[in-house]
C-alpha positions as CSV (number, residue, x, y, z in Angstrom):
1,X,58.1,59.6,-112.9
2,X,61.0,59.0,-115.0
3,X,63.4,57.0,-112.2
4,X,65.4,53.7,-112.0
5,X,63.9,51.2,-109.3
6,X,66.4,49.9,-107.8
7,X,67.5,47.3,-104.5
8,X,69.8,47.8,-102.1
9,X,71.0,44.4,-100.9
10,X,70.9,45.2,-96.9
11,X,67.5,43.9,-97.8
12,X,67.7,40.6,-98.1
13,X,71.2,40.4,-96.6
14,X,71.8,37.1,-95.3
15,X,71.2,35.5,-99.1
16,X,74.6,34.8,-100.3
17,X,76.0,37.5,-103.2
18,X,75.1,35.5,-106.1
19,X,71.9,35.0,-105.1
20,X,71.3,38.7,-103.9
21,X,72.0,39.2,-107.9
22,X,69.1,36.9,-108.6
23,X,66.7,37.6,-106.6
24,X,67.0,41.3,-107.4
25,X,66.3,40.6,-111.2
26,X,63.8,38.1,-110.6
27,X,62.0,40.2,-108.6
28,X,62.0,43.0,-111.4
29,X,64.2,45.4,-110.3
30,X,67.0,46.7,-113.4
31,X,69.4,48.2,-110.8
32,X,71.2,46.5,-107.9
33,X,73.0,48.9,-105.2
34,X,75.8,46.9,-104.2
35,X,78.0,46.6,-100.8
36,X,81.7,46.0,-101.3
37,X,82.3,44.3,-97.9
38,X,79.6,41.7,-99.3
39,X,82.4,41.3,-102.3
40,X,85.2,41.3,-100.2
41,X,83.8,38.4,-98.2
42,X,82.5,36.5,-101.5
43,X,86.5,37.2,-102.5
44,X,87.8,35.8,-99.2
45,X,85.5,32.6,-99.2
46,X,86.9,31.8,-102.9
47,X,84.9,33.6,-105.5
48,X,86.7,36.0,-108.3
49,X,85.1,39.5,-108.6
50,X,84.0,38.6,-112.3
51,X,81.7,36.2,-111.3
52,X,79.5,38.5,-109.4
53,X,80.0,40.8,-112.9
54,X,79.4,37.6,-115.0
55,X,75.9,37.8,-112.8
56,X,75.1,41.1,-112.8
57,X,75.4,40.6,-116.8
58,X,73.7,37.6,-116.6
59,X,70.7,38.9,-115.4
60,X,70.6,42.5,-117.2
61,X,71.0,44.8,-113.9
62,X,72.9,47.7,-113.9
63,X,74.8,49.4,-111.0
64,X,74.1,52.6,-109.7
65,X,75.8,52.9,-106.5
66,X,78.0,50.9,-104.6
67,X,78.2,51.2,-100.3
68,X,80.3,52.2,-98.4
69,X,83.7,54.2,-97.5
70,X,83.5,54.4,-93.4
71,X,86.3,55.9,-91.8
72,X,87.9,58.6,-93.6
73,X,86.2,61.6,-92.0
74,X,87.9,60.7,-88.5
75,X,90.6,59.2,-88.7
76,X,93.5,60.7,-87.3
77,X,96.0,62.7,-89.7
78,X,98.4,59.8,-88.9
79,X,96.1,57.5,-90.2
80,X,94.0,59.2,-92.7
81,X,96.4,58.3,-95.8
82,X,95.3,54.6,-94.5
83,X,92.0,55.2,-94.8
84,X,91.9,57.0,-98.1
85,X,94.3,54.6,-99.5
86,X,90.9,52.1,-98.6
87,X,88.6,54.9,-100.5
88,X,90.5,54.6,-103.4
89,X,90.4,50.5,-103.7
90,X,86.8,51.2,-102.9
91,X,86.7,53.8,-106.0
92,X,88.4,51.5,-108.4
93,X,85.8,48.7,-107.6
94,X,82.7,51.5,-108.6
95,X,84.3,51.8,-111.5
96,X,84.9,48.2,-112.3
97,X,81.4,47.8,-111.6
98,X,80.5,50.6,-114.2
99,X,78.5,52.5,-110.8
100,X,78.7,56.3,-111.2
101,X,78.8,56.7,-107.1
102,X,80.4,55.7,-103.9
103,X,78.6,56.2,-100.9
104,X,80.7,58.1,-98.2
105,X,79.5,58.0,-94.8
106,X,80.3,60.3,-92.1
107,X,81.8,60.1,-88.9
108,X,80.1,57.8,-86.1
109,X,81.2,60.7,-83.4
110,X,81.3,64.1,-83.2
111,X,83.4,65.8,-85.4
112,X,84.0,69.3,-87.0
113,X,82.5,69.8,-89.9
114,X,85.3,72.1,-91.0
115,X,87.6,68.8,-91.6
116,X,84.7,66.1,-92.9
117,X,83.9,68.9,-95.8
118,X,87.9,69.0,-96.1
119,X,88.0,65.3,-96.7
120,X,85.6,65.2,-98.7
121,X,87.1,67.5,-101.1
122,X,90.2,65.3,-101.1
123,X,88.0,62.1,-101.9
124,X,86.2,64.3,-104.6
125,X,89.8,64.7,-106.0
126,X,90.8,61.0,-105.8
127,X,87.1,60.2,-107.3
128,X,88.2,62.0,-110.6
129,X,91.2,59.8,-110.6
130,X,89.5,56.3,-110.3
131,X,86.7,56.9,-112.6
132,X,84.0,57.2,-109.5
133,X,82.0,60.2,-107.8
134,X,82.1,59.5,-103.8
135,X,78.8,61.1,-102.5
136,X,77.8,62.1,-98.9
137,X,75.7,60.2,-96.8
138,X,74.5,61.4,-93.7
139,X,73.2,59.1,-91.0
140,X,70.6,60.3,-88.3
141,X,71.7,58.3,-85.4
142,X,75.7,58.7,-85.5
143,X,76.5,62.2,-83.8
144,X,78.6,64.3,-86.7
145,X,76.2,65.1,-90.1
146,X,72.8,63.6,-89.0
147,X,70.4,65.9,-90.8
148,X,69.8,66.4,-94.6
149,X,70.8,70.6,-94.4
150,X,73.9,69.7,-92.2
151,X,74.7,67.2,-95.5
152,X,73.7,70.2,-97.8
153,X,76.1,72.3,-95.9
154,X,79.4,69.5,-96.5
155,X,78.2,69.9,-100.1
156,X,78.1,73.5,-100.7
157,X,81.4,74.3,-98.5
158,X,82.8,71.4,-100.4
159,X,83.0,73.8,-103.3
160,X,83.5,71.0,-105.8
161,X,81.1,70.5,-108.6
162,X,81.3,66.8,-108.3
163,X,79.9,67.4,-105.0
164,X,76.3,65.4,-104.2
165,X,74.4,64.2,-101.2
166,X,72.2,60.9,-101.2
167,X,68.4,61.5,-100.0
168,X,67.5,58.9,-97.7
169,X,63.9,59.1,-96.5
170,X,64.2,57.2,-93.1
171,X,67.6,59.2,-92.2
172,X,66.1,62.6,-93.1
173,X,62.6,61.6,-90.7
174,X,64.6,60.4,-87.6
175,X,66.4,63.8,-87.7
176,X,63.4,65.8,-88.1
177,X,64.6,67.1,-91.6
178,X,61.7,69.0,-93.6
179,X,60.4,69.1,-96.9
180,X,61.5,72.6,-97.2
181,X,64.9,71.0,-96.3
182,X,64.6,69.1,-99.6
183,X,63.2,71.7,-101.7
184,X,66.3,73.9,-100.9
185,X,68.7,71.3,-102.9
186,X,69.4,71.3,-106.4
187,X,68.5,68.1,-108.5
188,X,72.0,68.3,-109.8
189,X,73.8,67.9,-105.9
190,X,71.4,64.5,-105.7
191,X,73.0,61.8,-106.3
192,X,70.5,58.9,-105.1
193,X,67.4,58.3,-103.4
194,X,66.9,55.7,-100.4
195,X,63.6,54.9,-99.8
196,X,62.3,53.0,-96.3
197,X,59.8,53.6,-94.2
198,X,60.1,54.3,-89.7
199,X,58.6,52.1,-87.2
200,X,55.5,53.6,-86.5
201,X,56.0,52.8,-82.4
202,X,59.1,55.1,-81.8
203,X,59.4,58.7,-82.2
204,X,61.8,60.3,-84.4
205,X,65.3,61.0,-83.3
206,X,65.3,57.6,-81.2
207,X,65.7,54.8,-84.3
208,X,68.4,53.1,-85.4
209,X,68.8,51.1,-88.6
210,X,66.4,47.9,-87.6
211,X,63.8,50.0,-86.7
212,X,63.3,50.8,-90.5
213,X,60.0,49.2,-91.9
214,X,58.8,48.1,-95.6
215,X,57.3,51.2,-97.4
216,X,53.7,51.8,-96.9
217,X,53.8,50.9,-93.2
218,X,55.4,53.8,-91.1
219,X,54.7,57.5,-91.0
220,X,56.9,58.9,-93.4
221,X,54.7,61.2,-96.2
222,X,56.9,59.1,-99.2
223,X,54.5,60.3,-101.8
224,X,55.2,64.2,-100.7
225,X,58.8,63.6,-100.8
226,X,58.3,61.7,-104.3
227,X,56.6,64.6,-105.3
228,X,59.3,67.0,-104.7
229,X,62.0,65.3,-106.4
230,X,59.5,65.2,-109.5
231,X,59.0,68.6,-109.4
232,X,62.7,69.1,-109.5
233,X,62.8,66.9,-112.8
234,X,65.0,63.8,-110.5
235,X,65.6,60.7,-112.9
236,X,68.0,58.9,-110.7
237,X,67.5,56.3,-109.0
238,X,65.2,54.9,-106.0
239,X,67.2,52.1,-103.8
240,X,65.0,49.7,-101.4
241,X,66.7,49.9,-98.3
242,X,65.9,47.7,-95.2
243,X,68.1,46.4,-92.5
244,X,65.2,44.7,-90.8
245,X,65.5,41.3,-89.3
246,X,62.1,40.1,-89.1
247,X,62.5,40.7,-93.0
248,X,65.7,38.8,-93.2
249,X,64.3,35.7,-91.8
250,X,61.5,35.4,-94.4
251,X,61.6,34.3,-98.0
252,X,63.5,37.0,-99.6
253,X,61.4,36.5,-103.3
254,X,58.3,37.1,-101.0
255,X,59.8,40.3,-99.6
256,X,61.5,41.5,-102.5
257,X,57.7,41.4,-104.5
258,X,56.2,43.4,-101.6
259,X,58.5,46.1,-102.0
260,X,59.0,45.9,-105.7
261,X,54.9,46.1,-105.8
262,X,54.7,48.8,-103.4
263,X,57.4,51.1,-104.7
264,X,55.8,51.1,-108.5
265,X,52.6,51.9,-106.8
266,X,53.9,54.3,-105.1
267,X,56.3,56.1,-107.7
268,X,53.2,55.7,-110.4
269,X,51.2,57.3,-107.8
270,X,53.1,60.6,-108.4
């Protein structure tokens, strides 16, 4: 299966950012998902963004995606030029970085999905501006997009043919999103694939984001989904994501070879 392998940094988050860069490489990964408050700190401590690009060189990784834009979808219209004015610094440093996505999250609380998709459109406009695609996430424990076809939906009424979704394989299990769900989308609307595994002790629909588990050792089918995105000819790529904290406090070079081992396994299972 023709993909990039890629890390997500939540991870191993507590390393500091240079050292996030490093361990992603050594650990074999070519592609490091990055999070821009993580640069924005490393800024405000006294580092320059170019030495976290001098690193990223350094080590021969490229970047994929970049994480997150938070806020936008419901703000209120007095402050929504606030928050899009933060999309777009957000934009210009995926671009910097040479990443072809932003990840867009939706709303925490309910809200219409009349005026996300309507945001979205503007951020799709602003995207073409900066030299950055923002693409939709949708989270299964906030309360306005939760589910993979709800995402689909933003996307479609988006109307926009910059318009993607990211896949994320823990989200779309703790709403109770299908296969079928899946199958429906088009390889061109997916932008990027999270992979992560559920703990195996709480049903779906009840987890939040330290509940996810290393591949391998929850109850998501991984290889099924795997094998859809195949069939659909996806060759983007597949981000390690883990917010664990049990994995946080062990030695990230130990972790990171687990799931570097288990997700070539896995992918060259398929």
């Amino acid at each position: 299966m023709p993909v990039t392998l890629c890390l997500n940094t939540s991870t191993i988050k507590p390393q500091p950012m240079l050292d996030k860069i490093r361990l992603t490489a050594e650990a074999g990964f070519p592609a490091i998902e990055l999070w821009i408050n993580d640069i924005y700190e490393y800024v405000g401590q006294g580092g320059e963004v170019r030495d976290i690009e001098k690193a990223i060189a350094d080590h021969g990784l490229t970047v994929p995606s970049m994480i997150s834009a938070r806020g936008w979808g419901e703000a209120i219209e007095i402050e929504y030029p606030i928050m899009k004015d933060e999309v777009k610094r957000r934009l210009e440093m995926t671009a910097r970085f040479g990443a072809q996505w932003l990840v867009c999250s939706p709303p925490r609380m309910p809200c219409g999905l009349w005026q996300v998709t309507a945001r979205y459109k503007d951020l799709l406009e602003l995207g073409r501006q900066m030299g950055a695609k923002p693409t939709f996430e949708y989270i299964s424990f906030f309360k306005s997009v939760y589910s993979l076809p709800q995402a689909w939906q933003v996307v479609q009424d988006a109307d926009d043919p910059d318009a993607t979704l990211i896949v994320d394989a823990f989200h779309g299990w703790n709403s109770n999103s299908t296969l079928d769900d899946l199958k429906a989308i088009p390889v061109e609307r997916i932008s990027h694939y999270h992979i992560d595994d559920a703990n195996p002790n709480i049903p779906p629909c009840q987890q939040m984001d330290p509940d996810r588990v290393m591949i391998g050792e929850g109850p998501i089918d991984l290889k099924a989904e795997l094998t859809v995105l195949k069939e659909k000819g996806y060759t983007g790529a597949i981000s390690l994501e883990l917010f664990q904290h049990e994995l946080w406090a062990r030695d990230p070079a130990e972790v990171l070879k687990i799931g570097f081992d288990r997700l070539t396994e896995l992918i060259e299972s398929v």
